[in-house]
N, C-alpha and C positions, 0 to 999 in steps of 0.2 A: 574561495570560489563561491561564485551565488547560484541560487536553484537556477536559477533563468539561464546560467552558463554550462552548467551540468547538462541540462536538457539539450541547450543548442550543441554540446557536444556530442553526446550519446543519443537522445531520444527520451522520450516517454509515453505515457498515456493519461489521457484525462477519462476519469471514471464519475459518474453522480448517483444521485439517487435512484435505488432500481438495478444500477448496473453490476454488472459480473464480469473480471479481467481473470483469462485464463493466461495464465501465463509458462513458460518453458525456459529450458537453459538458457535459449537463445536470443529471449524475449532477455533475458538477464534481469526484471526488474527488482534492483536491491534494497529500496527504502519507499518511500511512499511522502509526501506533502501534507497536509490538510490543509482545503482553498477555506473551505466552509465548514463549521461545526459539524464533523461527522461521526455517525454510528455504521458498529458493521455488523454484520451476520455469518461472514467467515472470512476468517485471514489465515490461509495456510502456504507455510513453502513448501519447496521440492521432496521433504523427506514428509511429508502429509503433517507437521506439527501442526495442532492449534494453534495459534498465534494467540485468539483472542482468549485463549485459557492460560497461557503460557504469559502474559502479560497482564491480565485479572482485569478483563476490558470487557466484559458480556454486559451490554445493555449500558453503557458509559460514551459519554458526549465524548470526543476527543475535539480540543477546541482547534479552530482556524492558526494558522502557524506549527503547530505540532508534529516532528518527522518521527516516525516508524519504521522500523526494520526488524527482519527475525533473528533471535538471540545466536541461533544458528548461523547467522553468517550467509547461509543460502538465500539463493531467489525466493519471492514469492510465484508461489502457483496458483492461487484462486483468492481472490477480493471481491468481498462482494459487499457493495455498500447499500445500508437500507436508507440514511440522509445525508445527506451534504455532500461535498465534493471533492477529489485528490487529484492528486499528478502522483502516479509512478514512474521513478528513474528507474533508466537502466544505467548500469557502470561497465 
């Protein structure tokens, strides 16, 4: 299945530079996209883990194409990106 059919499935969100996705159970979002070379400032799921410590990403380009999820398995709860641009799925 392709990102593109995920999303037509389920939904998601487009986040950019500057932006903050809060997210909840409901929101389900379980992985994340990279549209555009992005950096972030916080990636945390439902049980408040670091994401970007828990993955050794503080201050690291993550390039366009690249998917992310938390090792947990859970939703993310807060993304906040400082450049480039994602799609979070929900599943």
């Amino acid at each position: 299945m392709t990102i593109e059919e995920t999303v037509a499935l389920k939904g998601g969100i487009y986040a950019d530079s500057g932006a903050t996705v809060t997210g909840t159970q409901a929101t389900n979002y379980r992985y994340l996209v990279v549209n555009e070379d992005a950096v972030f400032t916080t990636l945390t799921d439902m049980a408040d883990t670091d994401i970007i410590a828990e993955w050794g990403i503080s201050g690291k380009t993550l390039k366009s194409g690249m998917i992310l999820a938390p090792a947990s398995k859970l939703a993310f709860k807060t993304v906040t990106v400082a450049s480039g641009s994602v799609l979070l799925i929900k599943l």
